[in-house]
N, C-alpha and C positions, 0 to 999 in steps of 0.2 A: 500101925495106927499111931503108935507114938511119933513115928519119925514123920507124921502124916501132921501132925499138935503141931512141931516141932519147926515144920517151913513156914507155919502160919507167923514167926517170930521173926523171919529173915526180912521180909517188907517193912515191919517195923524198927529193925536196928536202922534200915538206913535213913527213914525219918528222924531216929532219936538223934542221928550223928548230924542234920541237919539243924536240929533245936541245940545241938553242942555247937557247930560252929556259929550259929547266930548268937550264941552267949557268949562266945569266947569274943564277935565283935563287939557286942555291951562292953564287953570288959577293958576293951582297948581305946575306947569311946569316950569312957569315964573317966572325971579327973581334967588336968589341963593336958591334955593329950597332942602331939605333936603330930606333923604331918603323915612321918613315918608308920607313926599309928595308925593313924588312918587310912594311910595307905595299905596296912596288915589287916585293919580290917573289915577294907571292901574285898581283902581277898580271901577272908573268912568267910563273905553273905556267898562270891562264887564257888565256894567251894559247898556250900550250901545249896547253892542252885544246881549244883552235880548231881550230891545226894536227894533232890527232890526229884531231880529230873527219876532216878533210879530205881525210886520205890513202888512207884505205881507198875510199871515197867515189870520188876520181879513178882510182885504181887500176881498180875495177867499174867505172867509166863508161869507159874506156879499155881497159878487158879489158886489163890487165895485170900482173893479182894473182902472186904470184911466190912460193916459200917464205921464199927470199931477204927481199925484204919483209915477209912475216910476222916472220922472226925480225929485223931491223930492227926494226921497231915495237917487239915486245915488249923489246929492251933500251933504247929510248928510254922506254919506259912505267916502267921502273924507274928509269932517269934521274929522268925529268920528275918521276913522279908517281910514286916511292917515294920515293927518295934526298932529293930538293931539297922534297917535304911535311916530312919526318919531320923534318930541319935545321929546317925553317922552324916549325912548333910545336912543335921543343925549346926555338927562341929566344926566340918569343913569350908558350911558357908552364911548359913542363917545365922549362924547365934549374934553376929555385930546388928540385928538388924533387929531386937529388942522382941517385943511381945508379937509381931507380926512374924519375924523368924520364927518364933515358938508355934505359932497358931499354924503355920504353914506346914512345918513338920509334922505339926500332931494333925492338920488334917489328912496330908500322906496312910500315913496307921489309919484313922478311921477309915477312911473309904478301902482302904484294903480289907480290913473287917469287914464291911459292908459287903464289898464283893464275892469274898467268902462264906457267906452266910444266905447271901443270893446263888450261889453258885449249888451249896449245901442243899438248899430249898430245892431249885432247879433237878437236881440230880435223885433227890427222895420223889419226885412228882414222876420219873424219867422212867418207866419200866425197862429202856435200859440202862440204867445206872446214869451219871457223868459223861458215859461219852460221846461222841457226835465229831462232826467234822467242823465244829465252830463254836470257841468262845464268844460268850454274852461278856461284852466289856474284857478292857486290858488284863492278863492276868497279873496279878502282883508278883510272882517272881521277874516277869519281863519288866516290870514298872519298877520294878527292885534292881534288876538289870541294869538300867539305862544310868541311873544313878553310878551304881558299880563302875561301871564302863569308862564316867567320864571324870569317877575321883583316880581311877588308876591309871588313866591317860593322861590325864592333869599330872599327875604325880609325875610320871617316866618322863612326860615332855617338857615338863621342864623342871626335872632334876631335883623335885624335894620342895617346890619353894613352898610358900603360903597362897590360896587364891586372892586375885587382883582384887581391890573392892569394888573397882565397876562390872567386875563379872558376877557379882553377889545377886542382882535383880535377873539378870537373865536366867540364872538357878532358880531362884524364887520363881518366875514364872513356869519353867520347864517341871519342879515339881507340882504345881498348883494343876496343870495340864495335866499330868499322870495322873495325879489326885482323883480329875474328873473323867478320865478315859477307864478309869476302873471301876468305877459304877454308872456309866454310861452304859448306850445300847451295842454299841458299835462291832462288831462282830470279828472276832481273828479267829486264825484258822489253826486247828490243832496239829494238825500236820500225821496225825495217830493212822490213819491210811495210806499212807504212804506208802509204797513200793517201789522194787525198783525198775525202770525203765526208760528208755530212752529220754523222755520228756524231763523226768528227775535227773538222770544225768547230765543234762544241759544245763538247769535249772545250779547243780553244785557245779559247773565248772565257771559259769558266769560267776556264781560267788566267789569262786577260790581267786581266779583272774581279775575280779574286782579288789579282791582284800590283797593281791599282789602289787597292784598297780598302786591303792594307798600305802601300803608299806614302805613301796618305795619312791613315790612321788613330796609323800607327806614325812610321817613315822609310822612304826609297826603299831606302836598305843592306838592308835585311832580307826586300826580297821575292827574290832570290836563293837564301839561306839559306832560304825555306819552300821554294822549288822542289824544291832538293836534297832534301831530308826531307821534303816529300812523295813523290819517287821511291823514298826507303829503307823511305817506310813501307807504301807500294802493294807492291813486293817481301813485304814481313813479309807482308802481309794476304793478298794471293795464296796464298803457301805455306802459310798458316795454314789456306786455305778448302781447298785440295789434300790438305794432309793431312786433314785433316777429311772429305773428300769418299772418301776412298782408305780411311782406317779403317771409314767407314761402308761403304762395297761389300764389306770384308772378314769384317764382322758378319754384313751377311745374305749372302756367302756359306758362313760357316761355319754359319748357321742353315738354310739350304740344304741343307747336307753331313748338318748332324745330322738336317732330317726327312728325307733320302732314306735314310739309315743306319738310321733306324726306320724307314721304311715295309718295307725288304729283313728288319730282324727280325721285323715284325708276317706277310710275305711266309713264310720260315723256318718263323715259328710253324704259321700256317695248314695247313704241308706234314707238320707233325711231327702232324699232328692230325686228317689226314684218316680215315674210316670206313674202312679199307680193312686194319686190320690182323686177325690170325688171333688165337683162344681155342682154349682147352681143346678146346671141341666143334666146332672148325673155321672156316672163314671166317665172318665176318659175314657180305660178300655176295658170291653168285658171279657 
């Protein structure tokens, strides 16, 4: 029984160690902090994105999912991957860019809040729990990701320096995007059914042979960075073919609606027009 207590504690260290690395990025954040910093720590929030990936994982494999743990996670997820992103790309590229840098970053954290707390909502309504085969809106670790992905490739590819100031607004927009993909409707795919087979194995060997060919086409930094946006854009393209699919069934059902609506008046017509009615000189027929 004890050692029964005792596992329910192992899901949550690996959250706590993700609310440590997200503070250990704070920490490197703060102050006039150098690139290098910076560069440490986007790889404090992945190493955060490890231990998130982790916990849930042990939890299910240990049958010891908890709400407790639920709401854990979700304020380490605003730790990790609100608070300590949104710092970390005011430093590397918003902050020259005065009160709107600032507003950007902190909208970054809200809406990941937001999404988290929809997500929260979602999963108490869920009798079963959180899971399903689809995210409602980006998740914030992934939208924490992309960020990650493209100060540590910035970083390696070229060597340390400082970001360009004309690359300042394309960030700005790229985070304002996240911002709104994560309280959006848009739907990704959790990947948590997965198995393995043929289809999945083709499925990793295209990626691996995709991240080979940037590696060496390009740099190694940058096959990350497709990863990620490749999963934001699979998401887009999904909900793009859903909605698409969902308008069209509602066309031909309203085309549906209108011939059965004519066929009941042509039906109408037909009854107003039978030989059956009386003249002057009496019935038509008897």
């Amino acid at each position: 029984m004890k050692l029964r207590k005792l596992m329910f504690v192992l899901p949550n260290l690996f959250t706590v160690t993700s609310i440590f690395c997200g503070f250990y990025a704070i920490t490197l954040c703060s102050g006039e902090a150098e690139p290098v910093q910076l560069y440490q720590a986007a790889l404090a929030i992945l190493f955060a994105m490890f231990f998130d990936g982790f916990d849930g994982r042990v939890a299910r494999l240990t049958k010891t999912q908890s709400d407790f743990g639920m709401q854990l996670d979700s304020l380490a997820d605003v730790m990790s991957f609100g608070a300590a992103p949104a710092l970390l790309v005011y430093k590397w590229a918003l902050a020259p860019m005065g009160f709107w840098g600032l507003f950007i970053s902190f909208a970054f954290m809200a809406c990941g809040a937001m999404r988290l707390a929809r997500f929260n909502v979602l999963a108490m309504r869920n009798p079963h729990g959180g899971g399903g085969g689809f995210f409602v809106g980006l998740p914030i670790p992934l939208a924490a990701g992309v960020l990650v992905s493209l100060i540590i490739s910035h970083h390696v590819a070229s060597q340390g320096e400082a970001l360009h100031d004309s690359a300042r607004m394309p960030v700005a927009v790229a985070v304002g995007a996240l911002s709104l993909l994560m309280v959006s409707t848009v739907r990704y795919r959790t990947f948590k059914d997965a198995r393995p087979s043929r289809k999945s194995a083709l499925v990793f060997m295209a990626m691996a042979l995709t991240g080979a060919f940037i590696a060496q086409r390009f740099h190694p930094a940058w096959v990350l960075v497709t990863y990620f946006f490749a999963y934001l854009l699979m998401g887009l393209v999904e909900s793009a073919v859903s909605v698409r699919s969902r308008l069209a069934s509602r066309k031909v059902g309203a085309v549906a609606a209108v011939a059965v609506a004519a066929g009941l008046d042509e039906d109408d017509d037909d009854e107003d027009s039978e030989p059956n009615a009386t003249t002057d000189d009496g019935p038509a027929f008897l």
